[in-house]
VOKOLPA-147661 format. One record per residue: chain; residue number from 1; residue in one letter; x, y, z of N, C-alpha, C in turn. Coordinates in steps of 0.05 Angstrom, whole numbers, plus 5000, padded with zeros to 4 digits. Example, Ala and Ser with C-alpha at 12.3 -4.5 7.8 and 13.67 -1.06 7.14 Angstrom:
<recs>
+---+-----+---+------+------+------+------+------+------+------+------+------+
: c :   k : r :   nX :   nY :   nZ :  caX :  caY :  caZ :   cX :   cY :   cZ :
+---+-----+---+------+------+------+------+------+------+------+------+------+
: A :   1 : a : 5264 : 4886 : 5156 : 5246 : 4910 : 5156 : 5264 : 4934 : 5156 :
: A :   2 : s : 5257 : 4955 : 5142 : 5273 : 4979 : 5143 : 5258 : 5001 : 5157 :
+---+-----+---+------+------+------+------+------+------+------+------+------+
</recs>
This chain:
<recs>
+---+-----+---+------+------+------+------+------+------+------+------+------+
: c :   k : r :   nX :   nY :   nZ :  caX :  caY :  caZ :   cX :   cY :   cZ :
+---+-----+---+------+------+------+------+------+------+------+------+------+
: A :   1 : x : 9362 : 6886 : 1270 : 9368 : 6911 : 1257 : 9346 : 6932 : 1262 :
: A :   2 : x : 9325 : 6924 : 1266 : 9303 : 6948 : 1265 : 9297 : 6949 : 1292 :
: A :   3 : x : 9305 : 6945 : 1318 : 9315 : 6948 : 1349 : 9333 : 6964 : 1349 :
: A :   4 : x : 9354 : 6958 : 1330 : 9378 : 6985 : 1338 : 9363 : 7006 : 1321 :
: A :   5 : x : 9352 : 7003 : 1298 : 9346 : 7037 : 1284 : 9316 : 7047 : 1306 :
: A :   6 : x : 9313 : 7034 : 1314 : 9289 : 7050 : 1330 : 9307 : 7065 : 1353 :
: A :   7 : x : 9321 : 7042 : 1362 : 9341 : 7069 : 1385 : 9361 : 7083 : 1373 :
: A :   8 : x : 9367 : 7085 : 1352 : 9384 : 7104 : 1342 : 9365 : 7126 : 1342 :
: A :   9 : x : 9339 : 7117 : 1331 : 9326 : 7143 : 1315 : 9318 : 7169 : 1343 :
: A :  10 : x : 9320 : 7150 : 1373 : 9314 : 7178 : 1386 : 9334 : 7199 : 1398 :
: A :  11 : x : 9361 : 7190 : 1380 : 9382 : 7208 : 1389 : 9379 : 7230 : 1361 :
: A :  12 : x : 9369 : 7223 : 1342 : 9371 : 7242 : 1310 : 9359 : 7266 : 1320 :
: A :  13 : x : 9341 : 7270 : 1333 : 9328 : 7297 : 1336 : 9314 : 7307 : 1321 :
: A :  14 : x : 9300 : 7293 : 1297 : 9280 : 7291 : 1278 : 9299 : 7305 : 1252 :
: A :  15 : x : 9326 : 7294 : 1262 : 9349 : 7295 : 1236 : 9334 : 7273 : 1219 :
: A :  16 : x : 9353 : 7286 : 1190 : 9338 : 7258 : 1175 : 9372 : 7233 : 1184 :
: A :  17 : x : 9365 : 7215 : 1175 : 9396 : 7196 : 1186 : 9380 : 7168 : 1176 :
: A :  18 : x : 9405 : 7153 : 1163 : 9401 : 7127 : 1154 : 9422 : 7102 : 1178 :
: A :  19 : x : 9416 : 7080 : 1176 : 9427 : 7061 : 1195 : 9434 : 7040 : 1170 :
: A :  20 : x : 9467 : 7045 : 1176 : 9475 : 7014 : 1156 : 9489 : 6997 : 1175 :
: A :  21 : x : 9470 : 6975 : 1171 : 9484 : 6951 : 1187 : 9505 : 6935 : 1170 :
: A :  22 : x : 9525 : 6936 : 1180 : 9551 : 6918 : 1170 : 9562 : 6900 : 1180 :
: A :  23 : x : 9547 : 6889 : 1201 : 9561 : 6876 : 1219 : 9565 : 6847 : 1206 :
: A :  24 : x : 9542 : 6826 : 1192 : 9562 : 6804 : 1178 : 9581 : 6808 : 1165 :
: A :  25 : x : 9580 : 6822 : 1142 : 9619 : 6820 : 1122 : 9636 : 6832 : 1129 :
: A :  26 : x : 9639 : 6841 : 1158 : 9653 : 6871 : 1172 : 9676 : 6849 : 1175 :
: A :  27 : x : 9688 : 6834 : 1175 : 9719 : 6813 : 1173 : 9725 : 6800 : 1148 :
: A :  28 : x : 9751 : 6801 : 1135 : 9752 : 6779 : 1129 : 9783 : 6765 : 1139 :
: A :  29 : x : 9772 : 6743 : 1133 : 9800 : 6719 : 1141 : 9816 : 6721 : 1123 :
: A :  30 : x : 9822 : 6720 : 1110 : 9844 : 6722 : 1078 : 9835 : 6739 : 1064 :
: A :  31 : x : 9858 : 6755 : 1039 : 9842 : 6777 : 1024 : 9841 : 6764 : 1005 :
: A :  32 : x : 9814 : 6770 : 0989 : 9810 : 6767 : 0963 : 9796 : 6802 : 0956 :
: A :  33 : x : 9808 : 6794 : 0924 : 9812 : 6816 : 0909 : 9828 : 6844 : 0927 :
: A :  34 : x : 9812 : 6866 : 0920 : 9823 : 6886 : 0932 : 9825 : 6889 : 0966 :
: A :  35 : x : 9801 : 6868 : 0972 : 9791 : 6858 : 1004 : 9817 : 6855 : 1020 :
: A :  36 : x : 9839 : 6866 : 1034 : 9851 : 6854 : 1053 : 9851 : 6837 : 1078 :
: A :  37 : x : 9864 : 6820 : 1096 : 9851 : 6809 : 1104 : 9844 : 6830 : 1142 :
: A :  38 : x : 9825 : 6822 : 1152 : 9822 : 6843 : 1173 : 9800 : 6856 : 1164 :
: A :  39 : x : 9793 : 6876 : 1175 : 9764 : 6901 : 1179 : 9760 : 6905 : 1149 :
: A :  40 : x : 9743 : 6896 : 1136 : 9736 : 6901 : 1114 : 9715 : 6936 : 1108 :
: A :  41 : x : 9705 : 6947 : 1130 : 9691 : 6968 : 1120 : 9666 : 6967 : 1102 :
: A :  42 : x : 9656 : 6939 : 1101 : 9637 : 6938 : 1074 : 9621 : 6962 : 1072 :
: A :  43 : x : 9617 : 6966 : 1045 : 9597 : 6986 : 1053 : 9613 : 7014 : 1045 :
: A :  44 : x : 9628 : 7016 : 1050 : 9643 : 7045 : 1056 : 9641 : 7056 : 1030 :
: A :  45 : x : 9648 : 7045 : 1012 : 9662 : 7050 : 0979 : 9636 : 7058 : 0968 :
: A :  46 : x : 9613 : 7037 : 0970 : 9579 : 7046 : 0958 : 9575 : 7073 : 0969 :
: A :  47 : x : 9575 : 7067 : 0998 : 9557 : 7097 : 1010 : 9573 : 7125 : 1005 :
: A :  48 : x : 9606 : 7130 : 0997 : 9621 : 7152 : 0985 : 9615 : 7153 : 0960 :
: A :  49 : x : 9614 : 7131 : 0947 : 9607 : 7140 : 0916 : 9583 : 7158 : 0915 :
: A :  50 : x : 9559 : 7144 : 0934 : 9535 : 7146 : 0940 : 9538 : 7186 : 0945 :
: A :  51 : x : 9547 : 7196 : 0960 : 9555 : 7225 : 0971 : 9570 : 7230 : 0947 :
: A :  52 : x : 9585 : 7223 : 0936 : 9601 : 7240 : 0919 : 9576 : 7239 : 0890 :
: A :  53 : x : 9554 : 7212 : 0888 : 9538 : 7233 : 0870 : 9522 : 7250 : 0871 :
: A :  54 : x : 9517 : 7259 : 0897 : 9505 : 7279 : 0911 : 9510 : 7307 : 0912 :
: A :  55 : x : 9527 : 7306 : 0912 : 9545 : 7335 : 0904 : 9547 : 7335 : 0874 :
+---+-----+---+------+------+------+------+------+------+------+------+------+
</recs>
């Protein structure tokens, strides 16, 4: 993880920019709870709440 944010970081342009790695829970095999089964998005729902308390 901290190999890809070092090469991410020289495309930002001394933007500020965060790196979320999702790549283990990014599937699942069967759905549980609201989880369908397929591309789960982890992550997605925290980091919008996350912007919507920002505004």
């Amino acid at each position: 993880m901290i190999v890809e944010a070092h090469f991410l970081k020289r495309f930002t342009h001394g933007l500020p920019w965060a790196n979320i790695d999702i790549a283990g829970p990014a599937f699942a095999e069967k759905e549980w709870g609201y989880v369908t089964a397929g591309g789960v998005g982890f992550g997605v729902r925290t980091f919008v709440n996350y912007l919507e308390q920002l505004s």
